[in-house]
Each structure stands twice: as structure tokens, then as C-alpha cells.
N, C-alpha and C positions, 0 to 999 in steps of 0.2 A: 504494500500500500504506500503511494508516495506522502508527503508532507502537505498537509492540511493548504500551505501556502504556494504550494507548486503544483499546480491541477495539471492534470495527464491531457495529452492531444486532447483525446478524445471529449475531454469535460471541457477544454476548450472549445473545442467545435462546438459544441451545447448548448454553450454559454453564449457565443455568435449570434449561432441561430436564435436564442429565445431573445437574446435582444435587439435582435432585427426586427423578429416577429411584435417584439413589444412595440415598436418605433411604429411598425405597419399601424397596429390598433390604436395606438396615439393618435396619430395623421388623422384618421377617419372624422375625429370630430371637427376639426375646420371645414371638412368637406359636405358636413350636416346642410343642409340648404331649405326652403320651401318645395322642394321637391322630394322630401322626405314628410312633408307634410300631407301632400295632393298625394302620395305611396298611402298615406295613412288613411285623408279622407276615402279615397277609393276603396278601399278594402273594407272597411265601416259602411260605408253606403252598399256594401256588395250584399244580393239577394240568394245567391249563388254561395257556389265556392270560392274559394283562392285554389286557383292551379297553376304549380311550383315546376318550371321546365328547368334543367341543363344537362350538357352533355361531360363524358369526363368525371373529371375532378368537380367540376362545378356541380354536376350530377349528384354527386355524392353531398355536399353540400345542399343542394337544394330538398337532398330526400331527407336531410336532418330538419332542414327548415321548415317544411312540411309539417312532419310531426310534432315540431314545438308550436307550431301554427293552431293546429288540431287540437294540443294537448292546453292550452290555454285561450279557448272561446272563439277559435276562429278556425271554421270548418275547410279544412283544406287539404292534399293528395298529391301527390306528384304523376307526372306524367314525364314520357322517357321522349326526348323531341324527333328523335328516329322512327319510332314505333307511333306520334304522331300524324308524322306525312302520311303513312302506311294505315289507316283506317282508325287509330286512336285518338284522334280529334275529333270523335264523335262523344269524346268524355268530356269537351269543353260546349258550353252554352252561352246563350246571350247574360244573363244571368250572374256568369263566372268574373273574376278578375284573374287572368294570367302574370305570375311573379318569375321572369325568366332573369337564367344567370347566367354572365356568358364575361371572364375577364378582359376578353378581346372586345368582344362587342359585335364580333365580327364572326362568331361559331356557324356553318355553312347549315349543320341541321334547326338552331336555333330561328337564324333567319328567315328561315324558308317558312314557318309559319306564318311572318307578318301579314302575307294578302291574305291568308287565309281568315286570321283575327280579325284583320281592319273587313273583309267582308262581311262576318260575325256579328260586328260591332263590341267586341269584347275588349274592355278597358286593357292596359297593358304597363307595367311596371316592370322595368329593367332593371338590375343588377348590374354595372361592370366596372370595368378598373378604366374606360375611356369614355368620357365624356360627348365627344364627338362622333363616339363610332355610330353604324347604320343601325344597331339593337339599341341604343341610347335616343338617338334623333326622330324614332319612332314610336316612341314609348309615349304613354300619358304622364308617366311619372317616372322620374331617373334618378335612383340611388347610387352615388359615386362610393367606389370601393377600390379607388387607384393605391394603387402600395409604390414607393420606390423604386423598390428590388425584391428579387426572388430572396430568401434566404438560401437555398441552394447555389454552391460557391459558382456553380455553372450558369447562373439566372434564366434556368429554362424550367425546373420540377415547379409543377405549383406548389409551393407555399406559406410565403407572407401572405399570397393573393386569398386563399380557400380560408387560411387563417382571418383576414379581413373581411372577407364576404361572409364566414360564422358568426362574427362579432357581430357584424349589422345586420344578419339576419334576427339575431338575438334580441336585438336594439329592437326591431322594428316589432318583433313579435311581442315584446316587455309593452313597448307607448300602444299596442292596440287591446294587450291586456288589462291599463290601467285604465284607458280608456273607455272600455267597457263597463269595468266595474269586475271585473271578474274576482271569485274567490277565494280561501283555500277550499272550502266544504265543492265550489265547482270544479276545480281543480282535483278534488277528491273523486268526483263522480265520473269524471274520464279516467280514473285508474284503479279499479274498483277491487284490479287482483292483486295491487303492490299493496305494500308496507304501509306506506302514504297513507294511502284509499284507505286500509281499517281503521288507521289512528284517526283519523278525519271521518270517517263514517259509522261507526260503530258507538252505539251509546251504552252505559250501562246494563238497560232492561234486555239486549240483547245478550249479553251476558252470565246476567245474576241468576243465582239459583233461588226460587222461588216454589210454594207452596209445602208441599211433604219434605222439601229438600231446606225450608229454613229452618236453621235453630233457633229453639225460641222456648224459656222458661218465662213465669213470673214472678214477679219481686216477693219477697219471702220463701222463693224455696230455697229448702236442702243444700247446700252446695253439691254434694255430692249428685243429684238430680242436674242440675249445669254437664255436671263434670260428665255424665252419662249420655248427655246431648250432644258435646261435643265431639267426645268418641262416639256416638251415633251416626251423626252429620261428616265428621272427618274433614270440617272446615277452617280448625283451630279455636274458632270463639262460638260464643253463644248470644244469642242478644234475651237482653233483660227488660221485659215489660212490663207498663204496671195495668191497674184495673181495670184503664180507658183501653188496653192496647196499644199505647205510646212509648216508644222505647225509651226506658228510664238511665240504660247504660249499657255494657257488654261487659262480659268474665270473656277472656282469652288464656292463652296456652301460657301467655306469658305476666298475667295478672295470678295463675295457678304455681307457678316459681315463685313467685314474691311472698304468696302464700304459706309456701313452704318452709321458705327463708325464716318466717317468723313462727316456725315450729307450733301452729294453731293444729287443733285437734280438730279435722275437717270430718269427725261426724256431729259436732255438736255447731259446726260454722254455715250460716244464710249466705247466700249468694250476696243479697245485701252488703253485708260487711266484707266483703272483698271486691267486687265490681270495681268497675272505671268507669265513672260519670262523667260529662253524659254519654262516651264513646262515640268516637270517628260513626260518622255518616256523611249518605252521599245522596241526592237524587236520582230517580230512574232514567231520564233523558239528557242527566249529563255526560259529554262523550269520556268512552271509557280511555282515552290520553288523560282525562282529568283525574278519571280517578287513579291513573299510575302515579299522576306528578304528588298526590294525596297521602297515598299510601308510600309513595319516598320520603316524603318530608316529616311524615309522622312514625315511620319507621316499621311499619305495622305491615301486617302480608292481606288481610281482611277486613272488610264493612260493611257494615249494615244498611241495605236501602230502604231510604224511607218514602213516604208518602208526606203529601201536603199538610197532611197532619202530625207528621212525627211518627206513623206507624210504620211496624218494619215488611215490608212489603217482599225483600227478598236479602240476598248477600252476595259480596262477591270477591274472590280470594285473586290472589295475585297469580295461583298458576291457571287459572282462567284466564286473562290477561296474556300469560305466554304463550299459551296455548292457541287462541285467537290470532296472534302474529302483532299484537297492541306492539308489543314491546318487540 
């Protein structure tokens, strides 16, 4: 391993590169214009889709841009601009707004849809690194994504350029998300199978174990009668209610050590005199990320769900939670 102070070729070339590429995504913002604006209205007014064309590397690009398009309130697909000459431009409609990327401006499959859009009448929002070029000058709206230089030592591999056109694809997709109004809970609802999607979607009552499955004494029993419920249930606590049905407190696994601790003769001891009042709860429709950050901060693995009134309507432990994918 060389010296923390003398970086190897190769972390030099690295280091080149990432600050070329930083220099590319700097640049971008003086090139921000009113036609990043008329990019935004248009896609906002659209009835349709957004359809995300390039070929290449741009290609590749555009099908990320898509997705983040999609994935935050703006319905959108890419199309391959090859396979569009060839009968798949019957996926774009009057309807649509086309988002084509092309760092030349000048890409031969790109091009070649222009008569066919402007017959269409489909809005058209360009991407490139040239202002001037034929896919720029044709465009309703033209986002510059000119870079310098390649980072590649040869300035022909894309990528300051792909690197630059991600950036403001990103950009653009963030001002039409804020613009909307879009949320996390919407944002949840387009990823319904990730990690995300539960923490964001899932509430308690989806959760909690309820009916035959709560534990539940009343105030004045037995301890020992708690202590039967809990190894009954196998939830770690019990909840303690009083005459209304209102929970008064909970006995847990860890209120039964403290117990112990203090060498009481637990057949002559009330649930009463050992509880923990009034014991962690939670509501049924708060989402279950709530109740993890609750049950970290309290330190505790289980709670009591209650009702509007204080009654315990269900419970819910923390390997429910892992279980779910919450955590």
C-alpha cells in the first residue's frame, strides 16, 4: 500500500476524472436559461406522456431519466429512436411531450423523427451539449448540457457529457416534482414493493395483533395472572386495564426483572404495584416508521394500540416490524 500522501497512477487518474466531471456539473448552472422553464411548463401542461428518446450512451441516460420521471408524478417511458422510425412511433401521440437527448444534436436516428413530431404536433424538448445544433433549433424547448471536455484522456468516450445530461435530467425531474406538489406517501405509492413503499405505506392497524391475540389483564389482578398472559401471548408485555376498558398501564418482560430485583414475593404481588404507568402507546393509523422511531427512543420492543378512547384495541412488537421489511 503506498503513502496516504502519494496516490498510485491509478487514484490519480480518478481523481482527474471526478474533477473534470465535477467542473462538467458546475458549468450547467450558468447554462440554466428560460428554456428550462418553457422544458418545465410543457411537461406540466402535458395530457399525455413525457416520451424520453436517445440513442447510445444518451440512450442509456434517457432510460434512467424516464424512470425518475415516472417515479416522481410525471408519467413517462422511453422509446429507442431506431425502433421508432420502424413502427414505434405509434407509442407517441398528440397528447405526449417528446424529451430527446442527443450530445451532438446532431444523432442521425434522433433527427429523423423531427417531420414526423412536427406533423404530430407533439411538443419537443431537447437535451444537448450544442446549442445551435439541428435537434436544439427545432425543439420547443432546449436544455443546454454542453460540458468542456470529455473526461476520457482521448475526449471521444462519453463522459463528462452523460455525467451532465444525468444531472439535469435530475434537475428537471426534482423543479417538476416540486412543482406538482408531489409527496413522500406519492412517492411511496409508485414503489409499493421496496423498503421505501412499506415504511411510507404501512400503518400500524396493518400490523398489530389484535383480538384473541391481545394481552390484556385488569387492574387488581394477580401478578402472576399478567405473568400467564404474557407467556400466553408471547409478546413480552401485557396491557393493564381498568373498569372502563382504558388502558391504565402495561407489566412487560422487563418491569418482571425489576420485580425481581427487589426480591417481592410474587404470589402475594397485584399487577398494580409493579406496572408502568401509563405505558408507551401508539394509535392504529399511525404509520408503522412511527412506531419504530417510538419504540427506539423508549427503548422498549412493544405497544399497546389504542383507541380514541384510551382503549387497547391491539399491540404491536418490534419483530412484526422486521418482519414487514418497516425496518
Amino acid at each position: 500500500m503506498g503513502q496516504a500522501d502519494t496516490p498510485s497512477p491509478l487514484r490519480e487518474s480518478a481523481l482527474r476524472t471526478l474533477q473534470i466531471e465535477q467542473a462538467a456539473i458546475s458549468g450547467l448552472q450558468a447554462k440554466l436559461d428560460d428554456g428550462f422553464d418553457r422544458a418545465c411548463a410543457l411537461i406540466l401542461a402535458c395530457q399525455g406522456r413525457v416520451v424520453v428518446t436517445g440513442m447510445g450512451k444518451s440512450g442509456h441516460i434517457a432510460g434512467k431519466l424516464a424512470a425518475t420521471l415516472a417515479s416522481t408524478g410525471t408519467p413517462a417511458f422511453f422509446v429507442h429512436p431506431g425502433e421508432a422510425s420502424h413502427g414505434d412511433l405509434g407509442m407517441i401521440t398528440r397528447g405526449d411531450v417528446v424529451l430527446a437527448l442527443s450530445n451532438s444534436g446532431e444523432t442521425a436516428e434522433v433527427t429523423a423523427l423531427l417531420p414526423l413530431l412536427k406533423r404530430l404536433g407533439t411538443p419537443l424538448v431537447s437535451m444537448t451539449g450544442r446549442p445551435h445544433s439541428t435537434l436544439a433549433r427545432h425543439a420547443d424547448a432546449h436544455l443546454d448540457s454542453g460540458v468542456e471536455r470529455e473526461a476520457c484522456p482521448l475526449d471521444l468516450a462519453p463522459t463528462s457529457s452523460t455525467t451532465a445530461a444525468l444531472a439535469l435530467g435530475d434537475a428537471l425531474a426534482v423543479a417538476l416534482l416540486e412543482a406538482r406538489g408531489f409527496t413522500a406517501e406519492d412517492f411511496a405509492l409508485s414503489h409499493p414493493g421496496g423498503s421505501l413503499g412499506k415504511r411510507l405505506l404501512l400503518r400500524v392497524r396493518d400490523l398489530m395483533h389484535e383480538g384473541d391475540r391481545l394481552p390484556r389483564v385488569a387492574l387488581g389482578s394477580p401478578l402472576r395472572d399478567a405473568l400467564l398472559e404474557i407467556t400466553r401471548q408471547g409478546l413480552g408485555f401485557t396491557c393493564v386495564v381498568d373498569a372502563e376498558g382504558r388502558l391504565a398501564g402495561v407489566y412487560t418482560d422487563g418491569d418482571l426483572r425489576r420485580t425481581l430485583d427487589h426480591h417481592l414475593d410474587l404470589r402475594d404481588v397485584s399487577v398494580d404495584d409493579v406496572m408502568t404507568r401509563p405505558g408507551k402507546r401508539i394509535g392504529p393509523d399511525v404509520l408503522a416508521a412511527e412506531a419504530v422511531r417510538l419504540m427506539e427512543d423508549s427503548r422498549i420492543t412493544a405497544l399497546a394500540v389504542v383507541d380514541e378512547e384510551q382503549r387497547p384495541i391491539g399491540a404491536l412488537h418490534m419483530h412484526d416490524l422486521l418482519a414487514s421489511g418497516v425496518i
